[in-house]
N, C-alpha and C positions, 0 to 999 in steps of 0.2 A: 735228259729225256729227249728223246727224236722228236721233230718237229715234223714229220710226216704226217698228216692228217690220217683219219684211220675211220673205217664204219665197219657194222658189225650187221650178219644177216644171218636170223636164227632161220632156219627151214626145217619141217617137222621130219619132212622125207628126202631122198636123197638127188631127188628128180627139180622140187618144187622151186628153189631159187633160181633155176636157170629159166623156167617158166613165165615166171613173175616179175625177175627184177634184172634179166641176166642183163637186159641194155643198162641199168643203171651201176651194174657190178662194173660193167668194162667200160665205162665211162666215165667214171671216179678213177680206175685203174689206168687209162689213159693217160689222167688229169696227174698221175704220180699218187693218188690215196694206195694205201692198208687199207686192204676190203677181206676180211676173215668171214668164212663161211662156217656157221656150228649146223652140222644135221646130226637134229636128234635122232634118227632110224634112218637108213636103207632103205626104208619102203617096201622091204624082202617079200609081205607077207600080202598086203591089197593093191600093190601098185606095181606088182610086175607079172603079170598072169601070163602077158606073150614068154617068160622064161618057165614059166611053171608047168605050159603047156608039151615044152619039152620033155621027152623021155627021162626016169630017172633024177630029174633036178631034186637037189635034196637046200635047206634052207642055207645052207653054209655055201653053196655053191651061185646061190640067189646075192646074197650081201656080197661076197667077191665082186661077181658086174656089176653089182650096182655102186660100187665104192669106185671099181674102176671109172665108168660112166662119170660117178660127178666129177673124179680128181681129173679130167680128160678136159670136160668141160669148166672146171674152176680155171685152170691153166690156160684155155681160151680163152676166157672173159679177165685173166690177169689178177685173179685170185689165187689165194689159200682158201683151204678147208679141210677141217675138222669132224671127226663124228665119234657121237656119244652112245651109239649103237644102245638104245633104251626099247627097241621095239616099238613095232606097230600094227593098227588093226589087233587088239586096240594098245593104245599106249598108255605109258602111265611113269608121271616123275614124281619123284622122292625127293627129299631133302638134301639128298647129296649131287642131284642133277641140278637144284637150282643151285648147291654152293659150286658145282666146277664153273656155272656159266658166269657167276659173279667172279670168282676168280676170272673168270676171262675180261670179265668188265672189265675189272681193274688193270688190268696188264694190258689191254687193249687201250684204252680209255677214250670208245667212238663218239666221233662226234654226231651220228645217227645210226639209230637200229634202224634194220628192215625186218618185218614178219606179217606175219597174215593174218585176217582175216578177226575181228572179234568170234563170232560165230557163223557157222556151218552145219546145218543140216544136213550134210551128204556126208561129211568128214570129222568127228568128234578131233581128229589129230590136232587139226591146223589150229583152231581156237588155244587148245591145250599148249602147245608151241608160244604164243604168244601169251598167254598168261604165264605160262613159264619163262621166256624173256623178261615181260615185266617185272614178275616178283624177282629175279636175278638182278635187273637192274636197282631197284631199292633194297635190295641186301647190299649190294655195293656200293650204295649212297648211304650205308648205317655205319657211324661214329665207333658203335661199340662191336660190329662183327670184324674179326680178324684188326684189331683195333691198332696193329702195328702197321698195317700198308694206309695208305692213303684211297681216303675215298672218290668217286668221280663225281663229277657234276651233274648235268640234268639234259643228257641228249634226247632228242625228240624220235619219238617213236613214227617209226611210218609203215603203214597195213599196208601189202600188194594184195593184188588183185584175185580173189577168188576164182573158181571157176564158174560158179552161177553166182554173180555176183547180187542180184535182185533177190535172191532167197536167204544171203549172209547179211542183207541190211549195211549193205556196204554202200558206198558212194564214192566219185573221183573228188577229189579236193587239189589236188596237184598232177601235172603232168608234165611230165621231164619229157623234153625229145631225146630219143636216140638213133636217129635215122645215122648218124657219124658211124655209128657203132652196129647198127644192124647188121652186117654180115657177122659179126662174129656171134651175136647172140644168136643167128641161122644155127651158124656153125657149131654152138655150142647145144642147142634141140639135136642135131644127127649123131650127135655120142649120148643120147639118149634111147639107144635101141628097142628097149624092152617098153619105150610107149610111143614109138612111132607115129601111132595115131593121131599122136598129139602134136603134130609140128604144124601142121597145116591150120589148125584151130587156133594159134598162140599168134600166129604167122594173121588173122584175121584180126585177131584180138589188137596187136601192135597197127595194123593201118587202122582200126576204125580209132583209137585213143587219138593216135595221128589226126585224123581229123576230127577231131573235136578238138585235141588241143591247138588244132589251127583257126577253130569257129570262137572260140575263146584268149585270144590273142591278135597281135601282128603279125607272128612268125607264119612263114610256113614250113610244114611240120609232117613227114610221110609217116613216119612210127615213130608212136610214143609209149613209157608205161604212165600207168595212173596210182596214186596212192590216195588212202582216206589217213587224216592224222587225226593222234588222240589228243597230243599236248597242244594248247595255242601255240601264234606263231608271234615271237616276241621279237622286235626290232627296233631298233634306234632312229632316230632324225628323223626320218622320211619312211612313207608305207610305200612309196614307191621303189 
C-alpha cells in the first residue's frame, strides 16, 4: 500500500470545490497528498445560466463545459476528479451513489473529507452531498458490506464554507492559510466561465477569513479558508 497521504472532497456541483476549498486542494497537493475530487453533478441545470443563456445550448452541451472547467481547474490546484453525473436542481442519490463513493473510500483510504455545509436554505444540493459523503463513509467503515476488502478508519469530516454562511448555521472552527497557494486557487475561479461573477466574491471571502485567522492566532495570514468540523479533534501528548 502507498504511503502517499490522500483526502477526499465530495462537491455536489462541478464549480463548488474550487470555491470552498480550492486553497486547501492545492496545498495538500503541494505538500505531495492524493487529493481526489467526486462531483456528484455538473451543476448543468441551476448553476450555469450565463451558458444557458446562450443560443441553442441543449443540456448535454451544458455538462461538456462544465466537466471541462472542473478538470482545467482540478489540474491547477494538483488534483484528480471524478463525477458521478447524478443531476442537479434537484438532485437525488440512491443506493448505488452511496455504494460507488464507499467503494471510493476504500480504495482511497483519506485521511479527511472535505464537503459542505450541513444545511442550506438556498441549495437543497449541498446538504444532500454531505449526507451522502457521510453515509458513504460508514458503509465503508461496515465489517459486513463488500466483507472481502478491508475497511477504513475514522477520517474526520470537514464542512467548507457555504455561500450565506449565517442562514446554513454554519461557523469557522478551523482556518487553514493558503495565501502560499492563492494564485493558483485565482487561477483555478477564471476556468470557471459560466459563474464569473463569482470570483470576485470568493476573492473577498479568502482575505476577510485571512484576517480573522490572523486575529485568532500569531501568524499573519492574507487568505485563508475556514471549516466547521463534525467529529471532535483527537490528539495525543500535548493540545498544543
Amino acid at each position: 500500500m502507498s504511503d502517499q497521504k490522500t483526502a477526499l472532497v465530495v462537491s455536489a456541483h462541478s464549480a463548488d470545490f474550487v470555491w470552498r476549498a480550492g486553497g486547501t486542494i492545492a496545498l495538500h497537493a503541494a505538500q505531495g497528498w492524493k487529493v481526489h475530487i467526486v462531483c456528484l453533478s455538473f451543476g448543468e441545470r441551476g448553476e450555469s445560466a450565463k451558458l444557458w443563456r446562450q443560443p441553442g445550448m441543449t443540456l448535454e452541451r451544458v455538462k461538456t463545459d462544465r466537466r471541462r472547467e472542473a478538470e482545467e481547474a482540478a489540474a491547477i490546484l494538483g488534483a484528480e476528479v471524478s463525477f458521478l453525473d447524478i443531476g442537479d436542481y434537484p438532485m437525488r442519490a440512491d443506493l448505488d451513489v452511496v455504494f460507488r463513493l464507499a467503494a471510493i473510500y476504500r480504495e482511497l483510504r483519506p485521511s479527511f473529507v472535505l464537503s459542505h455545509s450541513l444545511k442550506d436554505p438556498y441549495n437543497f444540493d449541498h446538504p444532500l452531498a454531505t449526507h451522502v459523503a457521510q453515509e458513504a463513509r460508514v458503509v465503508a467503515q461496515a465489517h459486513g458490506h463488500e466483507p472481502q476488502q478491508a475497511v477504513i478508519g475514522a477520517p474526520p469530516v470537514f464542512l467548507f464554507e457555504p455561500h450565506q454562511p449565517e442562514q446554513c448555521e454554519w461557523k469557522p472552527e478551523l482556518f487553514l492559510d493558503i495565501s502560499p497557494v492563492w494564485e493558483k486557487k485565482r487561477a483555478a475561479f477564471e476556468t470557471m466561465r459560466a459563474q464569473e461573477h463569482l470570483w470576485e466574491y470568493y476573492t473577498r471571502v479568502g482575505l476577510q477569513r485571512g484576517a480573522q485567522a490572523t486575529r485568532n492566532s500569531d501568524f499573519k495570514i492574507q487568505y485563508a479558508e475556514a471549516f466547521q468540523r463534525i467529529f471532535p479533534h483527537v490528539t495525543q501528548d500535548t493540545l498544543a
